[in-house]
C-alpha positions as CSV (number, residue, x, y, z in Angstrom):
1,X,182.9,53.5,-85.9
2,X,183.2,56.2,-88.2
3,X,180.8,55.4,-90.7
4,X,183.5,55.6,-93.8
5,X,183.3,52.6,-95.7
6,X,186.0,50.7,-97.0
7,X,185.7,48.8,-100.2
8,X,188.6,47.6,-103.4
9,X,188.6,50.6,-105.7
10,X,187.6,48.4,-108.5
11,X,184.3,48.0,-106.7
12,X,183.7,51.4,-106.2
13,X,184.3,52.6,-109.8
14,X,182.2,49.6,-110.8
15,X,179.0,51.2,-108.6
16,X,180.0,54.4,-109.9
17,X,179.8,53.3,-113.3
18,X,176.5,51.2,-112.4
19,X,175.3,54.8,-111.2
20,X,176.3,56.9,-113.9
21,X,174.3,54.1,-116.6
22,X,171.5,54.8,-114.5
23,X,171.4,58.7,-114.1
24,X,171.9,58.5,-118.0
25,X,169.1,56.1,-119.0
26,X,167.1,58.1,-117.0
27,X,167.7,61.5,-118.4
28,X,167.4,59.7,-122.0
29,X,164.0,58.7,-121.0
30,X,163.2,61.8,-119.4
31,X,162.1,60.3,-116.1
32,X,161.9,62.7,-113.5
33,X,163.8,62.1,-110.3
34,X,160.7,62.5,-108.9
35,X,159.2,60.0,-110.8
36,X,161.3,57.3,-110.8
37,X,161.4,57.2,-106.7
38,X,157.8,56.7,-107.2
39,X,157.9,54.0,-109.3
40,X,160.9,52.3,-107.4
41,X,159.2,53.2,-103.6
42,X,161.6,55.0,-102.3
43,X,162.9,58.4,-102.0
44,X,164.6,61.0,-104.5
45,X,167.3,61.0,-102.1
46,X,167.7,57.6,-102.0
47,X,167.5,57.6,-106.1
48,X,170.5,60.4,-105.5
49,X,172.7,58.2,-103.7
50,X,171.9,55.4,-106.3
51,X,173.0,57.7,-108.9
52,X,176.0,58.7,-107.3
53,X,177.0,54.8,-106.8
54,X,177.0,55.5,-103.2
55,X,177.6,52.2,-101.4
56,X,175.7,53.4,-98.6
57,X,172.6,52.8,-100.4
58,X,171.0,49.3,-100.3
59,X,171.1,46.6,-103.0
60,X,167.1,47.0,-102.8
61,X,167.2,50.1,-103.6
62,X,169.7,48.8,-107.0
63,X,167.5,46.8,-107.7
64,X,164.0,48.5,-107.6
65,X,165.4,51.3,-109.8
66,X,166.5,48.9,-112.5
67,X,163.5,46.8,-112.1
């Protein structure tokens, strides 16, 4: 398996969007990166992927940093 995952392209500019709202409500509240992986247990790099609507990132992960 070559870990590339496959999904519509209507679903992947929709998690791109989803990550691009979330970068930019961040940097409006001036959260650090930092900061918010705290606050959602995880990791900055895990709150990178987020932001970059990586699919490889779980919908925990979604959901912590919007809750």
């Amino acid at each position: 398996m070559s870990g590339v995952i496959h999904l519509p392209i209507p679903v992947m500019r929709a998690m791109k969007k989803l990550g691009s709202d979330i970068n930019s409500a961040r940097r409006r509240r001036r959260v650090s990166m930092a900061l918010m992986a705290e606050r959602a247990g995880c990791s900055r790099f895990t709150i990178s992927k987020v932001e970059k609507g990586d699919p490889t990132a779980s919908m925990a992960a979604y959901a912590s940093v919007l809750f």
